[in-house]
C-alpha positions as CSV (number, residue, x, y, z in Angstrom):
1,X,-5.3,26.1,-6.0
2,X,-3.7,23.1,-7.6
3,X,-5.4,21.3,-10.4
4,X,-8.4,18.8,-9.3
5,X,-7.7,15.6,-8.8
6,X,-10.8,12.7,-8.7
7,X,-10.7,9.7,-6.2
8,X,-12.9,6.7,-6.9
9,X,-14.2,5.3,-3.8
10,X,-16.1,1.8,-2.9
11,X,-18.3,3.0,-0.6
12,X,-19.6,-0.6,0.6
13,X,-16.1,-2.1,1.5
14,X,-14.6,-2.5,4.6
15,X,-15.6,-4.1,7.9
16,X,-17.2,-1.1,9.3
17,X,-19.6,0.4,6.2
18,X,-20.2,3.3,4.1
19,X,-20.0,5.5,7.4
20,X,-16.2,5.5,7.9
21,X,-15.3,5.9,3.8
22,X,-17.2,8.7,3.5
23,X,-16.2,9.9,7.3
24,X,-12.6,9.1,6.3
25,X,-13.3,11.0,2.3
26,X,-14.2,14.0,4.6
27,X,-11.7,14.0,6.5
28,X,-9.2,14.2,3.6
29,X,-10.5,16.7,1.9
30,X,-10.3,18.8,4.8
31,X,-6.8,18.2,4.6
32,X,-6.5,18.2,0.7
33,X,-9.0,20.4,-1.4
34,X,-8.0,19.6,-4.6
35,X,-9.6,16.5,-3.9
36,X,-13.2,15.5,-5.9
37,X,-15.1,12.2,-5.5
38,X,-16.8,9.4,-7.4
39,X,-18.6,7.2,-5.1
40,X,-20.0,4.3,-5.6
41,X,-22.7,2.3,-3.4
42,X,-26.2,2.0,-2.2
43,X,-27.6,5.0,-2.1
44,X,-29.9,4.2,0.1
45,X,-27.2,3.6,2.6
46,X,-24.7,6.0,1.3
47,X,-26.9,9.0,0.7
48,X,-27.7,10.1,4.2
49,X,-24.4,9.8,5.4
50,X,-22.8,12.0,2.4
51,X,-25.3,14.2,3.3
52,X,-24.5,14.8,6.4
53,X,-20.9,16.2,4.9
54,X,-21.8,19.4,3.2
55,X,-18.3,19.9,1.9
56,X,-17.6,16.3,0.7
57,X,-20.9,16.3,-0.9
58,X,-20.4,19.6,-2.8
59,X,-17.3,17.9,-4.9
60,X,-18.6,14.4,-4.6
61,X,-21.2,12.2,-7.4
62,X,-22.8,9.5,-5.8
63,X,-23.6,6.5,-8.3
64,X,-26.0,3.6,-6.9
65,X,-24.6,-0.3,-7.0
66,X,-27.1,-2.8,-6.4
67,X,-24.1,-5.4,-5.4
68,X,-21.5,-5.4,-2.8
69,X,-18.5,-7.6,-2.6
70,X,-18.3,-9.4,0.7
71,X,-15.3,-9.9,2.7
72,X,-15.4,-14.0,2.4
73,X,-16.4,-13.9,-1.1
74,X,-13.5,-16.3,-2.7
75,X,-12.0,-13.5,-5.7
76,X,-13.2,-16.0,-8.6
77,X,-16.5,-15.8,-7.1
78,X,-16.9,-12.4,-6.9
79,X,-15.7,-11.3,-10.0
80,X,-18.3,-13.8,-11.4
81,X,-21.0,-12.1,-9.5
82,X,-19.4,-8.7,-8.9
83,X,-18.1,-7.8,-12.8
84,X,-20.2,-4.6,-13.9
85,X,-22.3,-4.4,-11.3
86,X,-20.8,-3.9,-7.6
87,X,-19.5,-0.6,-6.0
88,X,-15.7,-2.6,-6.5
89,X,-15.7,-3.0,-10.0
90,X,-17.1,0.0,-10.7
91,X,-14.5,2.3,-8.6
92,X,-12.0,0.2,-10.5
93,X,-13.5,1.0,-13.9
94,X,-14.1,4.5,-13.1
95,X,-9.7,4.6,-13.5
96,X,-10.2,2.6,-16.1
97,X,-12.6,5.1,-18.2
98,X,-10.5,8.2,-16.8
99,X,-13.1,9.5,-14.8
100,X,-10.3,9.0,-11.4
101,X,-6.8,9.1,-11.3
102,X,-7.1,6.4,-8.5
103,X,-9.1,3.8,-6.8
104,X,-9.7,2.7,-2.9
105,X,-11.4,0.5,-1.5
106,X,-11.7,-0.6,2.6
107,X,-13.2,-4.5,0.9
108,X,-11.9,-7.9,0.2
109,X,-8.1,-8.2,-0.7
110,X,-8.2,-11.2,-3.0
111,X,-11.6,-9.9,-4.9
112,X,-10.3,-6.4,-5.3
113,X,-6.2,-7.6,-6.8
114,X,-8.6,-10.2,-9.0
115,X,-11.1,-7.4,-10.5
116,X,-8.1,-4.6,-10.6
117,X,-6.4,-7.0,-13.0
118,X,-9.1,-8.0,-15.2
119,X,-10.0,-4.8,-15.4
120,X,-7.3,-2.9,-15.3
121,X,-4.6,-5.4,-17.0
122,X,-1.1,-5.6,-16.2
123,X,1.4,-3.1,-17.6
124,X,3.4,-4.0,-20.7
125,X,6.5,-6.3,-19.7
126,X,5.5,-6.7,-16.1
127,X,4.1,-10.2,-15.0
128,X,2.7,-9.7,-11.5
129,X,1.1,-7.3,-9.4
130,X,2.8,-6.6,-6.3
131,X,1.2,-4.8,-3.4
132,X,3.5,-1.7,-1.3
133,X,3.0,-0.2,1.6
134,X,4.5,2.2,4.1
135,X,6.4,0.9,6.9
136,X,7.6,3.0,10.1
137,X,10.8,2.7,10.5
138,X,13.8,4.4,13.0
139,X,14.6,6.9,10.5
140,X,11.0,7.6,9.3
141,X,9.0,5.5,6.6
142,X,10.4,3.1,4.0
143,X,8.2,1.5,1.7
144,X,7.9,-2.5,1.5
145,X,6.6,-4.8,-1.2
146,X,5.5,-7.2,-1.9
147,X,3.4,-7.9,0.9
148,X,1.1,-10.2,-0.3
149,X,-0.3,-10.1,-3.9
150,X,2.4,-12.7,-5.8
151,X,3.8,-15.9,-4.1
152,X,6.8,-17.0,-5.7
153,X,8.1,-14.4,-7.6
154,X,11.1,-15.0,-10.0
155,X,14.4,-12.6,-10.5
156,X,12.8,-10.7,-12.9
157,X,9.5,-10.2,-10.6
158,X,11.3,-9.2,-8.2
159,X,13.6,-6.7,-10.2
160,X,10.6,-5.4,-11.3
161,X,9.4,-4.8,-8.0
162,X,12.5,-3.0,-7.3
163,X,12.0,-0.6,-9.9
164,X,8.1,-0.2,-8.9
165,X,8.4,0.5,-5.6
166,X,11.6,3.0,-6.2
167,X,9.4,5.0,-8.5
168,X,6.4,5.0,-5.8
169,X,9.3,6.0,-3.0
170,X,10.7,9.3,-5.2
171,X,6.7,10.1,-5.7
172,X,5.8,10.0,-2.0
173,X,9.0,10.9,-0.2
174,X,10.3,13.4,-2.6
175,X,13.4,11.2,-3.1
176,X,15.7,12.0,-5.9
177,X,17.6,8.8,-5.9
178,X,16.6,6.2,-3.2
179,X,18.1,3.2,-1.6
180,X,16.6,-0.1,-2.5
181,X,17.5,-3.8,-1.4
182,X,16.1,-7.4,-1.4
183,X,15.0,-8.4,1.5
184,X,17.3,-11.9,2.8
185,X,18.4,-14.2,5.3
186,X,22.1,-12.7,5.2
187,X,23.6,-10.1,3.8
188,X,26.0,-12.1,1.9
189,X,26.1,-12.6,-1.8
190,X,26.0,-16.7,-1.3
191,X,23.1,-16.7,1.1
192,X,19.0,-17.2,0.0
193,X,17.6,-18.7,-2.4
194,X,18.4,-19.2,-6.0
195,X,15.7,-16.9,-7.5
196,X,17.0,-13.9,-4.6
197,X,20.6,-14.4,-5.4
198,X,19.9,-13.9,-9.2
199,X,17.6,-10.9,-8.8
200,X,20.4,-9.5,-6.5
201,X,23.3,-9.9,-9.7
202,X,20.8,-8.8,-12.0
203,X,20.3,-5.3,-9.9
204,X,23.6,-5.2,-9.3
205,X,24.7,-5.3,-12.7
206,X,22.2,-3.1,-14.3
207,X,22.3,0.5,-15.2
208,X,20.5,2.2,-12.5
209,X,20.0,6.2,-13.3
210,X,17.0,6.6,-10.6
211,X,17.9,4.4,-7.5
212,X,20.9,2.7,-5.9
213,X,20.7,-0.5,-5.0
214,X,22.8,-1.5,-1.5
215,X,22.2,-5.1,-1.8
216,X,20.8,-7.6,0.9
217,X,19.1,-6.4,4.0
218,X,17.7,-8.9,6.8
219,X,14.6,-8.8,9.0
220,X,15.8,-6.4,11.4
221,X,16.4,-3.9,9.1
222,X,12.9,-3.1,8.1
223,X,12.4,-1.2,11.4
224,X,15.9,0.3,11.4
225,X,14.7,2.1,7.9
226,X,18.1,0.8,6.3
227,X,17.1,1.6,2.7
228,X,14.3,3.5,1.5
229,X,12.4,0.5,-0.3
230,X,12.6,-3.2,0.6
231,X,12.0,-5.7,-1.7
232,X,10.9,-8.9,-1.0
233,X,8.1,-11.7,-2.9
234,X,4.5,-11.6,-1.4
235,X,4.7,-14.8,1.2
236,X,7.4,-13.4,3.3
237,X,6.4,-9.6,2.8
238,X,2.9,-10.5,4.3
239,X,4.1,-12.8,7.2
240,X,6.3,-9.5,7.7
241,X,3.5,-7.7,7.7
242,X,1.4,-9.1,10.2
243,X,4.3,-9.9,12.5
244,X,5.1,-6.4,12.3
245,X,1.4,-5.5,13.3
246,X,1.2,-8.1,16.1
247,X,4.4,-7.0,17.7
248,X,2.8,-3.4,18.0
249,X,-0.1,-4.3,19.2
250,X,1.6,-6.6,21.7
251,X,4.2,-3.6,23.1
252,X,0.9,-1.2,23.2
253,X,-1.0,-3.8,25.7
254,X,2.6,-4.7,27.4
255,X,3.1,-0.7,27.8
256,X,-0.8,-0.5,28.6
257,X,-0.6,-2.8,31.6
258,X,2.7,-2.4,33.2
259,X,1.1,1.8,33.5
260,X,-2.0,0.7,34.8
261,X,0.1,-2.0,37.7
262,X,0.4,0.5,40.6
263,X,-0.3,3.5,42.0
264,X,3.3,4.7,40.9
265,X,3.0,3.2,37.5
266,X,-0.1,5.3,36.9
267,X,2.1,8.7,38.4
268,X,4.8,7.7,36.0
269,X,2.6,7.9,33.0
270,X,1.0,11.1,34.1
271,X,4.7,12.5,34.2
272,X,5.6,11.2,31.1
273,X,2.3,11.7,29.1
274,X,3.2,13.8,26.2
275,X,6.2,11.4,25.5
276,X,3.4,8.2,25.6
277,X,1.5,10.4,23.4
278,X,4.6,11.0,20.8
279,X,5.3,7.0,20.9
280,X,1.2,6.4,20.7
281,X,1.4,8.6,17.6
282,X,4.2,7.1,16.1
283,X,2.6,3.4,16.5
284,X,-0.7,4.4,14.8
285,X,-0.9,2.3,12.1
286,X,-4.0,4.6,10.9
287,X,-1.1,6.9,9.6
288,X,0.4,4.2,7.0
289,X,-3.1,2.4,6.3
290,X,-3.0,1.9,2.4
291,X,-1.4,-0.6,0.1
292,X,-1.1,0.6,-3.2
293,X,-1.4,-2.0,-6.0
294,X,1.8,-1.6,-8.5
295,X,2.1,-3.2,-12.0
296,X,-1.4,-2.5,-13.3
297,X,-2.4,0.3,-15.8
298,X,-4.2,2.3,-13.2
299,X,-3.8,2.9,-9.5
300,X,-5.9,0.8,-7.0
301,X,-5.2,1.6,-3.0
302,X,-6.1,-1.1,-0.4
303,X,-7.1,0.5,3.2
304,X,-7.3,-1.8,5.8
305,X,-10.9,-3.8,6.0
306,X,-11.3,-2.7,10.1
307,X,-9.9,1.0,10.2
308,X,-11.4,3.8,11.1
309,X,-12.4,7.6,9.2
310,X,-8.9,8.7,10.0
311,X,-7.2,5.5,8.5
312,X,-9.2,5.8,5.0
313,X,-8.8,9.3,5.4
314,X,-4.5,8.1,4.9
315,X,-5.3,5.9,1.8
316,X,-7.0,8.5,0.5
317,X,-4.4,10.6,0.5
318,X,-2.0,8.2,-0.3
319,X,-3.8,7.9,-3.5
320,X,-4.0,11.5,-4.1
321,X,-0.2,11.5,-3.4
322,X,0.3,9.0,-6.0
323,X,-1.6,10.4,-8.3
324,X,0.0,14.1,-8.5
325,X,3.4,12.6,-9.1
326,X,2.2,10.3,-12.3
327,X,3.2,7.2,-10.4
328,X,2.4,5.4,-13.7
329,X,4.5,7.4,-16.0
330,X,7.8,7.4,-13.6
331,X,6.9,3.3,-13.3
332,X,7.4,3.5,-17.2
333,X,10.6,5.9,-16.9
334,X,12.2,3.7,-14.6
335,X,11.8,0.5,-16.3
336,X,13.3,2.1,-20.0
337,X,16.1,3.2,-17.5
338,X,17.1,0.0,-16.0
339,X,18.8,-2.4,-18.6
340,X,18.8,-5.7,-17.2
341,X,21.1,-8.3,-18.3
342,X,20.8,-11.9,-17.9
343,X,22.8,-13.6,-14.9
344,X,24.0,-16.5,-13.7
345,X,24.3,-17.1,-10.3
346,X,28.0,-18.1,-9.1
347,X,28.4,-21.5,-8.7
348,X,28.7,-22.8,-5.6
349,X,26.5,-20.3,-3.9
350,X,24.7,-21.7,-0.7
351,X,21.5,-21.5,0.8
352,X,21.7,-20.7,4.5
């Protein structure tokens, strides 16, 4: 049996309570034995339910929080009220201390990027934080970022990122050498702005040993799985993110309602059911539920606030996947590898 590895969970986050993070920590360790657990929460609320999961509870310490961070708390306030006491900050500091390889929590974005940061600090020569995820794409899964946590990044953010999120595609792909680009409004080397052009002749310019950069991709390509990882600052990647989300939803209840018209229509998808099923199993977003936080000097996952047991049950293992491949160590590799040099950008180049 491989070695052990310890998840720190915040039992009181999310939009559903304790029930599906400890549902959804079952459910992954079911999957993945090597998993162990420290959870933190009330344990009058908490306790029962662990209970109830023999297995989990056998590998699992349960530590009591008197405070949980609500989803409208405002980050400042939060960390004002939530520092050393809630079921956030303590998952957090639990990476922190060594006593998990990794954090995640279902709760408040902004509160848990604003504690993972204070307590956590950035790594040495990075900026900003950016959060990945996992994006479905033709070809499989490609992983995006940023898709929220910085607004406004600069070149060297967003080289940064690049190098981030190719380290985080080699750990949870298995990719020797993958394909990165910056996200753009063309493909050409004239078009976007400024800050994207000179991140683009900083890459491009560089000595890359663990990833190969193709360039600029556009919008449509982040469904066609052109490269492996997409790199983009967090104001576009989010509205990316959710338009992405909406347009799934939107096909499901199109698909939904056109099988459900006529008496024909409802044949139809009795006919075709087990290829509804493939495409209804392909759309689950439950399957790439988890943002992992990059740049800090610990790992911190984001589930979704309103998913389900099966949906922590992915960020879960996301973090255990991140985890067994020293994420933070090949972040640190990759960065010594790449030697950026400053660039100007060519003169004349145009915005489109």
């Amino acid at each position: 049996m491989a070695e052990p590895i310890t998840i720190s969970l915040d039992a009181m986050g999310g939009d559903r309570g304790p029930g599906v993070i400890i549902g959804g920590a079952a459910l992954a360790l079911e999957r993945c034995p090597d998993l162990r657990f420290v959870i933190y929460g009330d344990s009058k609320l908490v306790g029962p339910i662990l209970a109830r999961h023999e297995a989990l509870a056998a590998v699992a310490v349960l530590h009591h929080c008197d405070v949980a961070v609500q989803m409208d708390d405002k980050p400042s306030q939060a960390l004002r009220k939530g520092r050393w006491k809630s079921s956030m900050w303590r998952a957090i500091q639990a990476v922190r201390d060594g006593e998990a390889r990794a954090a995640v929590s279902a709760g408040n974005t902004g509160a848990l990027m604003a504690m993972s940061k204070f307590c956590l600090r950035m790594m040495e020569g990075i900026e900003r934080p950016a959060i990945a995820a996992i994006w479905p794409t033709l070809r499989g899964e490609s992983i995006v970022l940023d898709v929220g946590a910085t607004i406004g990044s600069d070149a060297q953010m967003l080289v940064d990122f690049a190098v981030m999120g190719a380290a985080m595609s080699q750990a949870v792909f298995d990719l020797e050498r993958p394909t990165v680009a910056l996200l753009n409004v063309g493909v050409e080397e004239i078009k976007g702005v400024e800050e994207v052009r000179k991140a683009g002749q900083i890459l491009r310019e560089s000595d890359q040993v663990h990833f190969e950069y193709r360039g600029f991709v556009e919008g449509d390509d982040l469904g066609k799985g052109t490269v492996d990882v997409v790199v983009t600052e967090g104001f576009a990647g989010n509205i990316a993110l959710k338009t992405a989300e909406g347009t799934a939803r939107q096909i499901a209840e199109y698909l939904r309602a056109a099988m459900s018209r006529t008496m024909m229509a409802r044949l139809g998808y009795l006919l075709a059911r087990s290829a509804f099923d493939r495409l209804r199993e392909k759309m689950d977003p439950r399957k790439v539920n988890g943002g992992v936080f990059l740049g800090l000097n610990g790992m911190v996952i984001k589930s979704h606030g309103g998913t389900d047991a099966e949906g922590f049950a992915s960020a879960v293992e996301l973090a255990r996947e991140m985890a067994r491949h020293d994420l933070l160590d090949q972040i640190v590799k990759h960065r010594i590898a790449v030697q950026t040099r400053p660039a100007a950008v060519p003169a004349g180049a145009e915005s489109a």
